[in-house]
C-alpha positions as CSV (number, residue, x, y, z in Angstrom):
1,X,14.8,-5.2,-15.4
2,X,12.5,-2.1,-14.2
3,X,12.2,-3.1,-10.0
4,X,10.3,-0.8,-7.6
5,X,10.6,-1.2,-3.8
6,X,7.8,0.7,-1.9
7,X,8.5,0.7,1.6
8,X,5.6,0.0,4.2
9,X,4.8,1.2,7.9
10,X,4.5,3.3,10.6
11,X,7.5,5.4,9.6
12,X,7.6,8.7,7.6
13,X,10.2,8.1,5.6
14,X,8.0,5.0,4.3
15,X,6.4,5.5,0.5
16,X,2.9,4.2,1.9
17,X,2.3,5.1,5.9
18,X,0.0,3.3,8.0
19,X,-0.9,5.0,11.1
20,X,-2.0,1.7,13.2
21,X,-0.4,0.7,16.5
22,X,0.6,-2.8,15.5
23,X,2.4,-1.7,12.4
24,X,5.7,-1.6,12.4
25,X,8.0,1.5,11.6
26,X,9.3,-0.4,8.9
27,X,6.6,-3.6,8.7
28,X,7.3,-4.8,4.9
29,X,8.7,-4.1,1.7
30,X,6.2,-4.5,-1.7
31,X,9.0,-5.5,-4.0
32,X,7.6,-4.9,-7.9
33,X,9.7,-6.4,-10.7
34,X,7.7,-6.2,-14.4
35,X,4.1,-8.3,-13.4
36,X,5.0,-10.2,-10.0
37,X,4.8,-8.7,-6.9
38,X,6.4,-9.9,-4.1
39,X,6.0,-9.0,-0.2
40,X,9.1,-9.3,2.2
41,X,8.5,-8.6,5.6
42,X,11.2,-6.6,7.3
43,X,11.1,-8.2,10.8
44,X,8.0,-6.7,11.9
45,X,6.8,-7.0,15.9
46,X,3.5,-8.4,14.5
47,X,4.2,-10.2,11.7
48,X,2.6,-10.0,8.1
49,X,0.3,-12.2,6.7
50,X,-1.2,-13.5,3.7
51,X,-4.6,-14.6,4.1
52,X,-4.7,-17.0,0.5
53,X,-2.0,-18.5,2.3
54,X,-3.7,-19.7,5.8
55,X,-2.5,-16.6,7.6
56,X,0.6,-18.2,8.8
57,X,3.5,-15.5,9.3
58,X,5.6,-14.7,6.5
59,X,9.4,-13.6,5.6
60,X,8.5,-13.2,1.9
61,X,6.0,-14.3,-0.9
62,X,4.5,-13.9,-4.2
63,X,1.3,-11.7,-3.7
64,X,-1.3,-10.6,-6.7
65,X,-3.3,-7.0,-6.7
66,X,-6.3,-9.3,-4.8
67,X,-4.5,-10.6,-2.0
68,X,-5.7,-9.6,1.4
69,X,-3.5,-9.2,3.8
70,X,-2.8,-8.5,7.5
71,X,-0.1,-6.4,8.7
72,X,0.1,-6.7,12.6
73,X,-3.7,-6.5,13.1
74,X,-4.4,-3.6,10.5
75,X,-6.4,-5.3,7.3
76,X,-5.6,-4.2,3.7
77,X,-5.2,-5.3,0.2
78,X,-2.2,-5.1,-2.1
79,X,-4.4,-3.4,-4.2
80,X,-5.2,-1.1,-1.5
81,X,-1.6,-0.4,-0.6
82,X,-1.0,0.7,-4.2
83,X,-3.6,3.0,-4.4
84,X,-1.8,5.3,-1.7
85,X,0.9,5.6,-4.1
């Protein structure tokens, strides 16, 4: 199984940085394993949420390219977060 772990937040040893006070150093993990995608938040201040899912605070879920999400109070995409890479 080909898996890819991309590390996100505030932190420069991160693979995709996100200069935003309410990011954590190290907010989430984007976990990808052959066509699913999965988001694992790494006990971030702020929290991570997925907005398909009633932006409730998550430890880890499923997440497609289209997904919006919020990590702390900074607003992406997944697709957006994979573009930086």
């Amino acid at each position: 199984m080909n898996r890819k772990i991309l590390k996100i937040g505030r932190g420069q040893s991160c693979d995709i940085i996100i200069q935003h006070e309410s990011v954590s150093t190290l907010h989430a993990w984007l976990i990808a394993s052959g066509n699913q995608l999965l988001l694992v938040d790494c006990g971030s201040t702020n929290g991570t949420r997925v907005h398909t899912q009633g932006l409730k605070k998550i430890t880890q879920t499923n997440v497609t390219r289209i997904d919006r999400l919020s990590l702390g109070a900074y607003e992406t995409s997944v697709s957006e977060l994979l573009n930086q890479i």
